[in-house]
C-alpha positions as CSV (number, residue, x, y, z in Angstrom):
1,X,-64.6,-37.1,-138.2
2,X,-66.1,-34.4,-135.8
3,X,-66.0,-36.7,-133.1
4,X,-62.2,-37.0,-133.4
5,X,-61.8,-33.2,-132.7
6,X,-62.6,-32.8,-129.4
7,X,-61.1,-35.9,-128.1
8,X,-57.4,-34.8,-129.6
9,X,-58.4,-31.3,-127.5
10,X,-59.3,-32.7,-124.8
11,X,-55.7,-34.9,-124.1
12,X,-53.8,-31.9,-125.6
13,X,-55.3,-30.4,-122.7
14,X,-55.1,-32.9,-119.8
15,X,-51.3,-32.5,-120.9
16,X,-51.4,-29.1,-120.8
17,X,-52.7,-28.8,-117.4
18,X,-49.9,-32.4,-116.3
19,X,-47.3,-29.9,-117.6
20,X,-48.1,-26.7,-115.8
21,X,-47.8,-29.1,-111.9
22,X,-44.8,-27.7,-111.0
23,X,-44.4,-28.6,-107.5
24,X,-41.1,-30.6,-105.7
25,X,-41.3,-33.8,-104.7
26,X,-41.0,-32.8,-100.8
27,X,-43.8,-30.1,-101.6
28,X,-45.7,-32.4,-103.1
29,X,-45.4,-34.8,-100.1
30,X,-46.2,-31.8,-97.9
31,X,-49.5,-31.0,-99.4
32,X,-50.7,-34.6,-99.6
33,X,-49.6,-34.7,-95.6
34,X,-48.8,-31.1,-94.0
35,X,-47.8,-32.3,-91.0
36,X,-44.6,-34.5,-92.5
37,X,-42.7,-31.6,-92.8
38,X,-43.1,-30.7,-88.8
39,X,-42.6,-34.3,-87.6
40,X,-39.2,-34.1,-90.4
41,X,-37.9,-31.2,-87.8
42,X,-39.5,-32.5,-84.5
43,X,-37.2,-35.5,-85.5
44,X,-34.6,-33.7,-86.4
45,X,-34.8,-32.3,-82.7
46,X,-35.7,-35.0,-80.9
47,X,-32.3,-36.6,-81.9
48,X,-30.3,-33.7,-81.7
49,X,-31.6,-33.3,-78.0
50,X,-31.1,-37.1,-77.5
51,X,-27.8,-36.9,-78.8
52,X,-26.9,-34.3,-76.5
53,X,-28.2,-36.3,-73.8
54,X,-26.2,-39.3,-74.8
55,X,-22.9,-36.5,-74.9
56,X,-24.1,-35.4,-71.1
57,X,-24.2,-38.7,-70.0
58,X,-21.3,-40.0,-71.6
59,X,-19.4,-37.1,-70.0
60,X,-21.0,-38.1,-66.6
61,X,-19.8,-41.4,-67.0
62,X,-16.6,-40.2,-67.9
63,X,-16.4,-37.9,-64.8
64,X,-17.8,-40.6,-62.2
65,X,-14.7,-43.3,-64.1
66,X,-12.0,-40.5,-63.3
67,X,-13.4,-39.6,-59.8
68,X,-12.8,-43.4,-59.2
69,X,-9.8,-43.9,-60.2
70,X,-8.5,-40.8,-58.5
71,X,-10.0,-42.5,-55.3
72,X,-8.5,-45.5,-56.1
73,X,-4.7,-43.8,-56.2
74,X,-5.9,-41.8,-53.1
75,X,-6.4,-45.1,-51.6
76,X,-3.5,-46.4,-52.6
77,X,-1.3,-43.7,-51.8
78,X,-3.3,-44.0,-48.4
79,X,-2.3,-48.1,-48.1
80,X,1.2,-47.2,-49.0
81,X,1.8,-44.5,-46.5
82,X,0.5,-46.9,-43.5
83,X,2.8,-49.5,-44.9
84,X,5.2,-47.3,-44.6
85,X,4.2,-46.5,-41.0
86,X,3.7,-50.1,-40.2
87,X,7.5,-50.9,-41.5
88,X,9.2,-47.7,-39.5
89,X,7.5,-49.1,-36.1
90,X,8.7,-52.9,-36.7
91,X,12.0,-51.2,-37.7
92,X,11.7,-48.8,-33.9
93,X,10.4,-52.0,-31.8
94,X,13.3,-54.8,-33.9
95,X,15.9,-51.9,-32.6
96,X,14.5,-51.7,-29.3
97,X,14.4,-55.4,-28.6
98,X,17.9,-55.9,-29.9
99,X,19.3,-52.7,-27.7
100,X,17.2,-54.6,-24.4
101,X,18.9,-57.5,-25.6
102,X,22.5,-56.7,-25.6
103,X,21.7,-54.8,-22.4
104,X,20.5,-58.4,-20.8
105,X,23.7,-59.6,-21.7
106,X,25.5,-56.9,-20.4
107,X,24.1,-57.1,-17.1
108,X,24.2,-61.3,-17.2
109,X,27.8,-60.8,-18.2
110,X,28.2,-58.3,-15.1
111,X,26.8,-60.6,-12.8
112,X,28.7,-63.8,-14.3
113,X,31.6,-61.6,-13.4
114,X,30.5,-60.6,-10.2
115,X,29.7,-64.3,-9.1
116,X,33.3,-65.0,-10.2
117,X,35.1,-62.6,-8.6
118,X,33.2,-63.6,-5.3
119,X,33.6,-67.6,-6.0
120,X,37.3,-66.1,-6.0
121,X,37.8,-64.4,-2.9
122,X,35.8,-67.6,-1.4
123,X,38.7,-69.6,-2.0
């Protein structure tokens, strides 16, 4: 019977001393590895910069897509403008040609008339 005594004190005070560990979870992972709580924030960091990054870039992209395209309208406007061009100087030379023309027939018509009037006052 004395031998039962101190065992029952001895878990009542293994409990005792269970029940006074008070400590978190994360506290408790902290003190079995100190540096999980640094490499937690370091982490934290490291993909706040990289999202950052990812933002940057994605704006650089974005910026280099709308400098193209306004190159491509500036092009295009460009093109259109010497189409424009090309189409008022066909437009000039078709009206030149047609105003040489009608004066080639004039002047064939003035000399058809000339010819007659001399074939005339031949006979």
């Amino acid at each position: 019977m004395t031998t039962g005594k101190p065992s029952s004190s001895v878990s009542s005070s293994s409990v005792s001393s269970s029940s006074s560990f008070s400590e978190s979870p994360k506290e408790a992972v902290d003190c079995i590895n100190p540096a999980a709580a640094t490499s937690t924030s370091t982490s934290t960091s490291t993909s706040t910069a990289a999202a950052a990054a990812a933002a940057t870039e994605y704006i650089s992209v974005d910026n280099d897509i709308e400098y193209s395209l306004q190159q491509e309208k500036k092009i295009q406007r460009q093109q259109k403008q010497q189409q424009q061009q090309q189409q008022q100087q066909q437009q000039q030379q078709q009206k030149q040609q047609q105003q040489q023309q009608q004066q080639q027939q004039h002047q064939q018509q003035h000399q058809q008339q000339q010819q007659e009037q001399h074939q005339k006052q031949q006979q």
